[in-house]
LOLUM-652417 format. One record per residue: residue in one letter; x, y, z of N, C-alpha, C, CB in turn. Coordinates in Angstrom, 3 decimals. Glycine has a CB too. Example, Ala and Ser with C-alpha at 12.3 -4.5 7.8 and 13.67 -1.06 7.14 Angstrom:
PT   res       n.c1       n.c2       n.c3      ca.c1      ca.c2      ca.c3       c.c1       c.c2       c.c3      cb.c1      cb.c2      cb.c3
PT     a     13.190     -5.690      7.800     12.300     -4.500      7.800     13.200     -3.300      7.800     11.308     -4.473      9.046
PT     s     12.850     -2.250      7.080     13.670     -1.060      7.140     12.900      0.030      7.870     14.084     -0.598      5.725
//
This chain:
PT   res       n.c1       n.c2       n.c3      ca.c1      ca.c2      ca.c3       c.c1       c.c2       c.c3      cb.c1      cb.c2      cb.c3
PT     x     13.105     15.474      5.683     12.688     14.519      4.672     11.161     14.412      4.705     13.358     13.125      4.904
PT     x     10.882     14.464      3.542      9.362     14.538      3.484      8.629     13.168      2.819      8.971     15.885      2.565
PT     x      7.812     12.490      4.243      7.259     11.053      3.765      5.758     11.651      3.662      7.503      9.530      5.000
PT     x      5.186     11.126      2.580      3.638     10.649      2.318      3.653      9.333      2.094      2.890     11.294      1.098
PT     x      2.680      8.635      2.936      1.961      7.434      2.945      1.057      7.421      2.192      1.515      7.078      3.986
PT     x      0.779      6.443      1.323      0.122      5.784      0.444     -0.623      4.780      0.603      0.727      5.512     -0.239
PT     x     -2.249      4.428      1.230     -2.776      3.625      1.074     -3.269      2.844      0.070     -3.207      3.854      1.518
PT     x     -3.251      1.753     -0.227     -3.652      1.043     -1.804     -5.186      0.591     -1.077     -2.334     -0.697     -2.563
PT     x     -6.121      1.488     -2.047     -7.584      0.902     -1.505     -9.193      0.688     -2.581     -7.981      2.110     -0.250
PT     x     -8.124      0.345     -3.888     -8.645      0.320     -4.726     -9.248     -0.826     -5.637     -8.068      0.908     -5.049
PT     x     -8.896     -1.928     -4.909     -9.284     -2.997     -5.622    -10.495     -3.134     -5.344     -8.618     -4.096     -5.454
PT     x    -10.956     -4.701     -5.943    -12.495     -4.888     -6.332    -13.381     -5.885     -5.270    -12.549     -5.609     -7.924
PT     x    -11.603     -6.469     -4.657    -11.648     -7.692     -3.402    -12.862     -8.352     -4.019    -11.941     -7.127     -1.509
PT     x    -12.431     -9.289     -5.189    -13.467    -10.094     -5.781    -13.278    -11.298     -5.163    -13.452    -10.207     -7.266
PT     x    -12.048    -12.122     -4.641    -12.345    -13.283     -4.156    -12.468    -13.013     -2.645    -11.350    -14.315     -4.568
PT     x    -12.714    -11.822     -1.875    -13.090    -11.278     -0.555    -14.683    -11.734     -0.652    -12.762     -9.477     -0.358
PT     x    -15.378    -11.056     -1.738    -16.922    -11.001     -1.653    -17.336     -9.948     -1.217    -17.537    -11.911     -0.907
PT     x    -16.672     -9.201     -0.699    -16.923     -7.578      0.587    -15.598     -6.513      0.097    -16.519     -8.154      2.991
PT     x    -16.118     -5.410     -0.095    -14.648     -5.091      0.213    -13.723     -4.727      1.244    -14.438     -4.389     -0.310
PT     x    -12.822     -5.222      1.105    -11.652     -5.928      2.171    -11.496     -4.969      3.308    -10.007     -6.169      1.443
PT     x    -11.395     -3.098      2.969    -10.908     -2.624      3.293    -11.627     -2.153      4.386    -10.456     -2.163      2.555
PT     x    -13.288     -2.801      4.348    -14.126     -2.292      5.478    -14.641     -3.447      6.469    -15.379     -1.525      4.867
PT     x    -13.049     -4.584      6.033    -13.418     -6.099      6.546    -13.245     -5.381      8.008    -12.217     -7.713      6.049
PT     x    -13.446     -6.130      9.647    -12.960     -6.126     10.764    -11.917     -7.562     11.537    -14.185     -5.808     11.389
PT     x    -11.311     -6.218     11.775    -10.295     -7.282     13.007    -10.472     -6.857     14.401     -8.452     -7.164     12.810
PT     x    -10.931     -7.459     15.830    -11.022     -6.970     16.734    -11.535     -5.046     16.444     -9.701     -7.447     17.360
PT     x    -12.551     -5.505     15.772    -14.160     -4.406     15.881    -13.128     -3.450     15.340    -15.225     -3.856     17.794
PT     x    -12.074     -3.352     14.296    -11.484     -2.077     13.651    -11.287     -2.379     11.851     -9.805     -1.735     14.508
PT     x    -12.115     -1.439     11.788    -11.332     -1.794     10.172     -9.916     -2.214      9.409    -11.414     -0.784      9.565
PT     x     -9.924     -3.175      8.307     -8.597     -3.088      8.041     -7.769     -1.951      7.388     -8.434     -4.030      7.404
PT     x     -8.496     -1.015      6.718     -7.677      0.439      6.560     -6.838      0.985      7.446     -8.465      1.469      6.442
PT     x     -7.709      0.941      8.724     -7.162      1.809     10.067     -6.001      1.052     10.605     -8.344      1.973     11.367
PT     x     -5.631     -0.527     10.334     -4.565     -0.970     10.638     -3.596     -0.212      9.572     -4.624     -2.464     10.667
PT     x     -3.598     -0.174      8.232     -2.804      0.268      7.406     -2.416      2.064      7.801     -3.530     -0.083      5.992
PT     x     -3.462      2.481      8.020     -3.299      3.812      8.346     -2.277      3.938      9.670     -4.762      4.431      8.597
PT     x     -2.593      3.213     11.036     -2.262      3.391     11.891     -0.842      3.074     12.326     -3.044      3.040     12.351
PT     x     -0.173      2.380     11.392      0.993      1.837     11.006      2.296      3.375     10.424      0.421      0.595      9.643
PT     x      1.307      3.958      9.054      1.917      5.012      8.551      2.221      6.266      9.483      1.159      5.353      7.503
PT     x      1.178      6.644     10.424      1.027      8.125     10.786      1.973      8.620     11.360      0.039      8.450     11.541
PT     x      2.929      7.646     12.521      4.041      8.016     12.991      5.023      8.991     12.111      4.598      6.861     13.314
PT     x      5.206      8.125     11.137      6.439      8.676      9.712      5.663      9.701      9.147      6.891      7.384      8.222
PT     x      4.857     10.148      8.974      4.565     10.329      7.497      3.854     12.234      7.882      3.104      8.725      6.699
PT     x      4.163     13.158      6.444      3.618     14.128      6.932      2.079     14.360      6.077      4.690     15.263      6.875
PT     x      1.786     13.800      5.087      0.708     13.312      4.631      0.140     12.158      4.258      0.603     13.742      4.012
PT     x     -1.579     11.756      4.329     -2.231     10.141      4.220     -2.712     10.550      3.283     -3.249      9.329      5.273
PT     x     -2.866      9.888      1.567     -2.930      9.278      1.144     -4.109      8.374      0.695     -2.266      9.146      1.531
PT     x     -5.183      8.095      0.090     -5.792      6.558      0.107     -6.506      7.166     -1.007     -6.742      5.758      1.573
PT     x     -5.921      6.245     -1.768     -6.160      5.894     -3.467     -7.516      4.836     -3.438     -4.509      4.919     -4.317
PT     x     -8.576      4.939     -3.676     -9.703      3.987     -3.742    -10.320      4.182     -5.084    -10.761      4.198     -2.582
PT     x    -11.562      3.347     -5.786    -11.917      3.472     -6.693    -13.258      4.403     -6.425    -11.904      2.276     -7.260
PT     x    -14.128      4.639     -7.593    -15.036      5.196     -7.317    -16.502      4.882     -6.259    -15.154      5.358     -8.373
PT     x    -16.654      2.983     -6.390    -17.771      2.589     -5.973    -17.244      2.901     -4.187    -18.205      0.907     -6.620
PT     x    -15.918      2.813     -3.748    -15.798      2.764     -2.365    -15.213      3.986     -1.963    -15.051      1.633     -1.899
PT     x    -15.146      5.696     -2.562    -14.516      6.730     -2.211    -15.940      7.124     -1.303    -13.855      7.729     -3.506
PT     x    -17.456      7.119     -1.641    -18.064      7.100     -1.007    -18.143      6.443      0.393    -18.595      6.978     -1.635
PT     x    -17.685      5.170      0.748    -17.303      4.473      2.023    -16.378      5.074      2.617    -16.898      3.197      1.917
PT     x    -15.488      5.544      1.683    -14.593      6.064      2.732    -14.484      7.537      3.392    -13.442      5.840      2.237
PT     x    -15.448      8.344      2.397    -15.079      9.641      2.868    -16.430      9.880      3.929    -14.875     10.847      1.489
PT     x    -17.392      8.906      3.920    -18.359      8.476      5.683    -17.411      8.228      6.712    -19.418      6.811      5.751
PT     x    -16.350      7.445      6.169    -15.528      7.594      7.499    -15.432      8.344      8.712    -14.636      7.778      7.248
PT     x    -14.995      9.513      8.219    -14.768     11.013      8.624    -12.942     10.847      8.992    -15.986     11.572     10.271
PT     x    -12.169     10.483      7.853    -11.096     10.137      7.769    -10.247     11.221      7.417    -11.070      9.176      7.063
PT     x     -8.830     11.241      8.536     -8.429     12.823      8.485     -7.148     12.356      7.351     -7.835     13.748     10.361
PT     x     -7.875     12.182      5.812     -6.315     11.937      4.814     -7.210     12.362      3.648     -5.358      9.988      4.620
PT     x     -6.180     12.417      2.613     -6.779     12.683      1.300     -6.989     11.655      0.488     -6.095     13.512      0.601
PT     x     -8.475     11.540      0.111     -9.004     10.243     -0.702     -9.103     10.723     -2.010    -10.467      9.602     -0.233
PT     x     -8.998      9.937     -2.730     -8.392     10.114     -4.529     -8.593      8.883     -5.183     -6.582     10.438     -4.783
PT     x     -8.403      9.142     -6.629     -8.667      8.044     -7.007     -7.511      8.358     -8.154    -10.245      7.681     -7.294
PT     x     -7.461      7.002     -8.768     -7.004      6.755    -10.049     -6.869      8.196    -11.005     -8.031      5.683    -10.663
PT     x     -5.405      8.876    -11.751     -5.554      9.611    -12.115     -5.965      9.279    -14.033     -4.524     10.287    -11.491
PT     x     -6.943      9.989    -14.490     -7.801      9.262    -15.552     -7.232      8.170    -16.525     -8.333     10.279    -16.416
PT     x     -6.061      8.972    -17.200     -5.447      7.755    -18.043     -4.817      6.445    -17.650     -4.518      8.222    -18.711
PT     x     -5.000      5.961    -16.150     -4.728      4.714    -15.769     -6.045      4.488    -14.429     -2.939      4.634    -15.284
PT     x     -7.128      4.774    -14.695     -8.076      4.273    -14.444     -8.234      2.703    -14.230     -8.696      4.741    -15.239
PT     x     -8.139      1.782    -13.052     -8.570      0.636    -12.937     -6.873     -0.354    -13.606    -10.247      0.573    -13.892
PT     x     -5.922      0.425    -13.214     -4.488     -0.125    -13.961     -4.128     -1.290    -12.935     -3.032      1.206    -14.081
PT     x     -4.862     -1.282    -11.408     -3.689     -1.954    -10.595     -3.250     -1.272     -9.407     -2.471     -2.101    -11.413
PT     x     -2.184     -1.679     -8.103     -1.511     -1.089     -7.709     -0.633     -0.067     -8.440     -1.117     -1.795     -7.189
PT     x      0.081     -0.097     -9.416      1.538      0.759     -9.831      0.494      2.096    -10.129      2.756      0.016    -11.562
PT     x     -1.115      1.983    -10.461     -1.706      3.387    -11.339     -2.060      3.910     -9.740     -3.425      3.170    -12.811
PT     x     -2.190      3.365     -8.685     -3.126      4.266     -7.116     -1.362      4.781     -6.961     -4.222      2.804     -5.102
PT     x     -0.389      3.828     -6.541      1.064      4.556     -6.979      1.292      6.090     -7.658      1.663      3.623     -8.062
PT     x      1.149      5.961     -8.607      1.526      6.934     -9.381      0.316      7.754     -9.256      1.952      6.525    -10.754
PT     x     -0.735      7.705     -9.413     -1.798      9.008     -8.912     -1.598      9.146     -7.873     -3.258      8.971     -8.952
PT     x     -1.110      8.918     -6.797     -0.702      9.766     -5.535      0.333     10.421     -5.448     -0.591      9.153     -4.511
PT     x      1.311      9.642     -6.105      2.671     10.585     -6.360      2.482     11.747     -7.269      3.872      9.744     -7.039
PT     x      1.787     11.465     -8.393      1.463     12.443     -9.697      0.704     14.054     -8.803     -0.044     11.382    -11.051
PT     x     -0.274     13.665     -7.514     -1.051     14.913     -6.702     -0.170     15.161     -5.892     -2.441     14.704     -5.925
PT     x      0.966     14.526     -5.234      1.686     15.235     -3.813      2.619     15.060     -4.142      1.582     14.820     -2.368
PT     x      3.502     15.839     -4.333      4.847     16.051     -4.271      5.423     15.929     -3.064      5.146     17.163     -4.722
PT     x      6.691     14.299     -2.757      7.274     14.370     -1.622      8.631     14.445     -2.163      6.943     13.288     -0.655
PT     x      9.775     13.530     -0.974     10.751     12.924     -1.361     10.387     11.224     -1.340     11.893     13.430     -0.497
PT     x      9.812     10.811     -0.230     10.034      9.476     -0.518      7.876      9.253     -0.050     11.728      8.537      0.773
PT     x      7.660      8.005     -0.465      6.414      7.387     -0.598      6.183      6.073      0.279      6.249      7.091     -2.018
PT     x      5.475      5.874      1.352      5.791      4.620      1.709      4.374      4.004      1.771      6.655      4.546      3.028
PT     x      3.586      3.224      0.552      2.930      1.928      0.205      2.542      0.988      1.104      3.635      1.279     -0.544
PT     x      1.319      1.284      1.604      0.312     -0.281      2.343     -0.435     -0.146      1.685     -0.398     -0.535      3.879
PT     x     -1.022     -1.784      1.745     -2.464     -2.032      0.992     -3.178     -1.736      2.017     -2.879     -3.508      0.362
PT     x     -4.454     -1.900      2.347     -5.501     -2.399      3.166     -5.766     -3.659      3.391     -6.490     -2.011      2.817
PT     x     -5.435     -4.709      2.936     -5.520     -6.141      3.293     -4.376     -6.780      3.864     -5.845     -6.875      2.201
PT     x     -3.604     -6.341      5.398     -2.536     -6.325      5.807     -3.023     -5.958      7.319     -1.592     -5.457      4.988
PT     x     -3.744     -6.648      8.013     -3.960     -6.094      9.156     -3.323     -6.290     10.265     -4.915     -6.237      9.388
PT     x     -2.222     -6.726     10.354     -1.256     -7.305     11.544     -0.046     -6.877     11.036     -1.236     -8.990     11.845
PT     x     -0.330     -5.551      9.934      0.988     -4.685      9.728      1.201     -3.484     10.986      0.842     -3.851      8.116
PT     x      2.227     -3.383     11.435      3.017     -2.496     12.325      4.027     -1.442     12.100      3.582     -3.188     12.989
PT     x      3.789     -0.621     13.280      4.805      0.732     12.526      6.268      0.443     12.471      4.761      2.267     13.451
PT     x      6.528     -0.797     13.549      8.250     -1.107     13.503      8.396     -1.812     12.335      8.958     -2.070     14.791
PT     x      7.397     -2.197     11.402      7.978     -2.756     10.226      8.235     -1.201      9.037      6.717     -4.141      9.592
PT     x      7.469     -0.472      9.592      7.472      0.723      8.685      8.753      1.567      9.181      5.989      1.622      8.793
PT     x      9.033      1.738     10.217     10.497      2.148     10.803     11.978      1.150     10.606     10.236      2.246     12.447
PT     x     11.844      0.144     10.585     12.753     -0.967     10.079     12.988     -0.046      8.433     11.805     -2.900     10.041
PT     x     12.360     -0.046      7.302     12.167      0.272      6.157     12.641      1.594      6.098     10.930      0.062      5.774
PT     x     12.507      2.843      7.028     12.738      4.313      7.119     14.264      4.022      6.715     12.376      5.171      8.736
PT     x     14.702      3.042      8.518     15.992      3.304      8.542     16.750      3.384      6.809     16.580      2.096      9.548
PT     x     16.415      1.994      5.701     17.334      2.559      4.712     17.338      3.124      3.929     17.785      2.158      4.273
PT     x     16.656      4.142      4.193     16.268      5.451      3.004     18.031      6.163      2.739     14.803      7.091      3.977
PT     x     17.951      5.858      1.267     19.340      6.795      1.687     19.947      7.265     -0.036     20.856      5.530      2.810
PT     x     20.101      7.901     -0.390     20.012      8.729     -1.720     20.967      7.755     -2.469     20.561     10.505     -1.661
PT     x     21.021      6.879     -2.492     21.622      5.515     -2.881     20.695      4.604     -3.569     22.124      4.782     -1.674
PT     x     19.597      4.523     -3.256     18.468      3.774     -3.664     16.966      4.384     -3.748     18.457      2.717     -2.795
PT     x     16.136      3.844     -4.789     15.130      4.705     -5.388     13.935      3.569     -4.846     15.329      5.074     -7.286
PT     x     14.001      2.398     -3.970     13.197      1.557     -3.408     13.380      0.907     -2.750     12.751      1.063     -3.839
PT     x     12.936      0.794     -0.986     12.906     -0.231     -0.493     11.802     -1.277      0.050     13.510      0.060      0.135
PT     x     12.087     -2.548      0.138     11.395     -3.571     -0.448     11.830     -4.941      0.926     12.053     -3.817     -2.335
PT     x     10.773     -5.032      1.266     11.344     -6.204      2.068     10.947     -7.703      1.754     10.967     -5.978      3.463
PT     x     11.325     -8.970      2.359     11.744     -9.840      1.994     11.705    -10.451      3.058     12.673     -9.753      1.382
PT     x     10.364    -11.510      2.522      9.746    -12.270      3.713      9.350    -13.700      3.713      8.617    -11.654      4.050
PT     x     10.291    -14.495      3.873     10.610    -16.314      3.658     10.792    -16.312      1.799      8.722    -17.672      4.347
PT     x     11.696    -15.304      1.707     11.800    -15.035      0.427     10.964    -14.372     -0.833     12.015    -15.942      0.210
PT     x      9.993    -14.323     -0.119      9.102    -13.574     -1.008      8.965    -11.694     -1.071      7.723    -14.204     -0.562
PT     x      9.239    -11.339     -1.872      9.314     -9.794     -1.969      8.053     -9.084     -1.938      9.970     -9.370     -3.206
PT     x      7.849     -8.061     -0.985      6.186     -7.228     -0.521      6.213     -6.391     -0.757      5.567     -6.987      0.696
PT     x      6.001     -5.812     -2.632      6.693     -4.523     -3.192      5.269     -3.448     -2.675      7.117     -4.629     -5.293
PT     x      4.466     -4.131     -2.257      3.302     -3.116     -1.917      2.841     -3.125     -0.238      1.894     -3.582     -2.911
PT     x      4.628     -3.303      0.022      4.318     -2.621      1.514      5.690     -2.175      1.175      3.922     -3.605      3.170
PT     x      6.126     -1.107      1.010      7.466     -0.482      0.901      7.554      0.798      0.397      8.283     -1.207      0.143
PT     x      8.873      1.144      0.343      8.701      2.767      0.301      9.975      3.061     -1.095      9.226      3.702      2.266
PT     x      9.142      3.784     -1.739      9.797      4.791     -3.500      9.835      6.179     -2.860      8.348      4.895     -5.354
PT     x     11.183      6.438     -3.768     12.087      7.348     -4.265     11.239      8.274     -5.162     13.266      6.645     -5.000
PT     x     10.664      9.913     -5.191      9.960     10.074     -6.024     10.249     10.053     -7.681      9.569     10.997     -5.582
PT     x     11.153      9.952     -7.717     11.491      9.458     -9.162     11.367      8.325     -9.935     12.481      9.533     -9.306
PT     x     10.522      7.788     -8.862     10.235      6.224     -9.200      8.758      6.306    -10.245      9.901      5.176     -7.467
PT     x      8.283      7.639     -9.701      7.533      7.939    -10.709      7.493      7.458    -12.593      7.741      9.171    -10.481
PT     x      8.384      8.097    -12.504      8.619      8.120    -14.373      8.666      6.630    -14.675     10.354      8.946    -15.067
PT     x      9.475      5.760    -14.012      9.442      4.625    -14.295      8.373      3.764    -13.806     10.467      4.260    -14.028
PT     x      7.403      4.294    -13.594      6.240      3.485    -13.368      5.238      4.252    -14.124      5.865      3.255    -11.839
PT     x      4.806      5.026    -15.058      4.172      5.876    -15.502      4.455      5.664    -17.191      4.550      7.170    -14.778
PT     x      6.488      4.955    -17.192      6.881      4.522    -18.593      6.416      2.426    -18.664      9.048      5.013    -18.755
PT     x      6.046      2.369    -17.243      5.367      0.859    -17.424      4.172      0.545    -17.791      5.338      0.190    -16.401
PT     x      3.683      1.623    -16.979      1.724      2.250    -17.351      1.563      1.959    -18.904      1.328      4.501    -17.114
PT     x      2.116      3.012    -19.297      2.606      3.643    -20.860      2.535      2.092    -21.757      4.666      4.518    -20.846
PT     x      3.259      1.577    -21.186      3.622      0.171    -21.933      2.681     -1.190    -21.866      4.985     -0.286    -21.334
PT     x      1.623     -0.635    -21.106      0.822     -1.730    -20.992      1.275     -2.528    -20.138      0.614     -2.351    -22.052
PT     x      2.169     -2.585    -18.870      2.440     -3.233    -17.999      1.727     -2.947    -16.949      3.520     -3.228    -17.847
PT     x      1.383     -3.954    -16.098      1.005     -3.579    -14.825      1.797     -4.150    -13.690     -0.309     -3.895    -14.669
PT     x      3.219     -4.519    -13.801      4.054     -5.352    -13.102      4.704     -4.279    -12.288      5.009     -6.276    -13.983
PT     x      4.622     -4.806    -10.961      5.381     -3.766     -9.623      6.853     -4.740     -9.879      4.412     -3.910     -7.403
PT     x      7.453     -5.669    -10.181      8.214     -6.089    -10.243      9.350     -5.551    -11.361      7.739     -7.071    -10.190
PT     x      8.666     -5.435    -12.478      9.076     -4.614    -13.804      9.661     -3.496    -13.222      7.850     -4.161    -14.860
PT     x      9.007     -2.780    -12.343      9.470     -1.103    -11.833     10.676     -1.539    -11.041      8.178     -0.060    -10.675
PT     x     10.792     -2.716    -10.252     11.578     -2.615     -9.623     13.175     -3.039    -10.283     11.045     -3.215     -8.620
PT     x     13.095     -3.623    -11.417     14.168     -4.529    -12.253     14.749     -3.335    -12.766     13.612     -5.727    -13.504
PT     x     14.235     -2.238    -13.297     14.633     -0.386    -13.821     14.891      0.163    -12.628     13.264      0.725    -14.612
PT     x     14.757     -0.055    -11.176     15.214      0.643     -9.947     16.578      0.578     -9.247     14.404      0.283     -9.055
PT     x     17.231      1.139     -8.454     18.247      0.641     -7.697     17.308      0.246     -6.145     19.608      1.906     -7.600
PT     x     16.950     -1.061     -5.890     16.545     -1.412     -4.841     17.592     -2.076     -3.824     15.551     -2.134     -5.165
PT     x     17.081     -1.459     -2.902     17.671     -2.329     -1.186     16.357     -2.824     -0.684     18.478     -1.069      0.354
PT     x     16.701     -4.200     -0.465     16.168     -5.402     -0.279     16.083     -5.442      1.326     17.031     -6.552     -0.993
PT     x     15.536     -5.799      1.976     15.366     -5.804      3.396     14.637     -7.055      4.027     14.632     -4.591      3.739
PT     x     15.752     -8.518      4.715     15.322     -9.395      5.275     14.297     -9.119      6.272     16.231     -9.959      5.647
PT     x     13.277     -9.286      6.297     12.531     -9.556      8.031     11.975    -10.735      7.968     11.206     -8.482      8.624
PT     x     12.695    -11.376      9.079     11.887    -13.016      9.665     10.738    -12.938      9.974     12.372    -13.743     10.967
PT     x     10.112    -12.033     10.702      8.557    -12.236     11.010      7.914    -12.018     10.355      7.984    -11.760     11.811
PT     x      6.613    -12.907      9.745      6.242    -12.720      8.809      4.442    -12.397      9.221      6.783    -13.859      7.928
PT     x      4.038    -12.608     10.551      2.675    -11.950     10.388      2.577    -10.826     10.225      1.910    -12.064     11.237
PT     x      3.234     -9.106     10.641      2.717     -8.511      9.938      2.594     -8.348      8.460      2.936     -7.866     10.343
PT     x      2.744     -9.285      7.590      2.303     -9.146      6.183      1.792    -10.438      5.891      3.413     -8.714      5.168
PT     x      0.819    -10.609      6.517     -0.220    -11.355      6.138     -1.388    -10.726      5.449     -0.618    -11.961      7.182
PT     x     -1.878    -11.228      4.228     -2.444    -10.679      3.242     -3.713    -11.361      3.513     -1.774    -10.818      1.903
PT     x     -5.140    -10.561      3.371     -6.286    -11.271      3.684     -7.069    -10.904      2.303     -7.018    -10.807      5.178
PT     x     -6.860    -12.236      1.458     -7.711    -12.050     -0.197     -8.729    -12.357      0.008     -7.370    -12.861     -1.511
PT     x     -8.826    -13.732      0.597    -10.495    -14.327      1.149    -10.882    -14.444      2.051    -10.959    -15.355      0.994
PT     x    -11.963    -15.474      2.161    -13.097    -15.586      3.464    -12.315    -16.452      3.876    -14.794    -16.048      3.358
PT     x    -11.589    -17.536      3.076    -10.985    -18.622      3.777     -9.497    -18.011      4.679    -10.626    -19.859      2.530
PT     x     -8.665    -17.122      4.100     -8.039    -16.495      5.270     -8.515    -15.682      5.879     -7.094    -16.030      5.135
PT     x     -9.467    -14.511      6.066     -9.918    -14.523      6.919     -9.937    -15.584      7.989    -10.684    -14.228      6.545
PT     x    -10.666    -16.381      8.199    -11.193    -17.144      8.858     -9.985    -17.969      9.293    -12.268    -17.730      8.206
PT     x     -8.864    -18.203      8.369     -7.713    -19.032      8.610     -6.715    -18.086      9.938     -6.825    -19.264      6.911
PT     x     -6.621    -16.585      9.791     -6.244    -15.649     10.727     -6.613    -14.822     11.206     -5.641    -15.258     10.617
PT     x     -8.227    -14.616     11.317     -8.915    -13.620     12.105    -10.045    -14.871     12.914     -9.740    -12.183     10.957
PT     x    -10.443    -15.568     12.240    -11.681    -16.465     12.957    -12.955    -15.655     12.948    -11.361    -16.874     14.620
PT     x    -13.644    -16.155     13.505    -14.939    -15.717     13.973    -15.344    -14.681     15.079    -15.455    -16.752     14.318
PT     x    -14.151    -13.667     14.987    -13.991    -13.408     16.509    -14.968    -12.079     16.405    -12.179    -13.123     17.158
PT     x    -15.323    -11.789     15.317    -16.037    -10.552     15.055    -17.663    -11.016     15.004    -15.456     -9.826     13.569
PT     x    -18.100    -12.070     15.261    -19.530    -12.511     14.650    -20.155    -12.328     16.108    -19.695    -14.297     13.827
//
């Protein structure tokens, strides 16, 4: 079975002020948590960024393929870094982190492996009820139906999933998907520990 990981590293992190993805947690970037999570599974990385930060990232000296937006969904959202990664690599299945997720782990990404199963075209977990469609893993056929949402002027990951056969996946613990939009979380779950 052939997994490619998908980093989402394209946003503008406007209520960040910085972008997010070169924020630190204990002196490491938050990419490298997202990355370091995937590599176990996966036989290719992935990281969809925009243009102002493909330059940041390819200083890195980062061993994945950086890309951007494929032209006609330029600046669409998560579902367009989605589908331009799927649209360049041909797998079977895709498994989705953002970069603003830094207390994500690979047993949450192995929890998710386990229900891969030609039964379902997405899995999606489910965390104090809330669904984390952009930490989860598509079916490559999930393509078309996110490419016929594009098409439509949608930018809803939820929309893709209502046209999917999804398995839903409880996990109680909920810090690894803690999402860091601002300075105020930051600071609410990293602190000052980097200053």
């Amino acid at each position: 079975m052939k997994l490619i990981g998908i980093v989402l590293a394209g946003g503008k992190s406007r209520r960040f002020g910085s972008p997010k993805a070169f924020a630190s947690k204990d002196n490491k970037a938050f990419y490298t948590y997202s990355i370091n999570a995937l590599k176990p599974y996966i036989s290719r990385l992935v990281i969809v960024t925009n243009p102002e930060l493909e330059t940041n990232f390819t200083s890195e000296n980062i061993t994945s393929d950086i890309i951007q937006d494929v032209n006609e969904y330029t600046g669409q959202g998560p579902l367009a870094g989605i589908y331009s990664a799927m649209d360049r690599y041909v797998g079977e299945w895709y498994i989705v982190l953002p970069i603003d997720v830094p207390f994500i782990e690979s047993s949450v990404i192995e929890r998710l492996i386990e229900q891969i199963s030609p039964e379902v075209d997405a899995i999606v977990p489910v965390v104090a009820g809330k669904l984390q469609p952009l930490i989860s893993i598509y079916q490559f056929n999930v393509k078309q139906i996110i490419q016929e949402q594009l098409d439509s002027g949608s930018r809803s990951v939820k929309s893709v999933l209502d046209n999917c056969r999804v398995k839903y996946v409880a996990i109680d613990e909920a810090e690894p998907f803690v999402n860091i939009n601002s300075q105020l979380d930051y600071e609410h779950y990293i602190g000052k520990q980097n200053e």
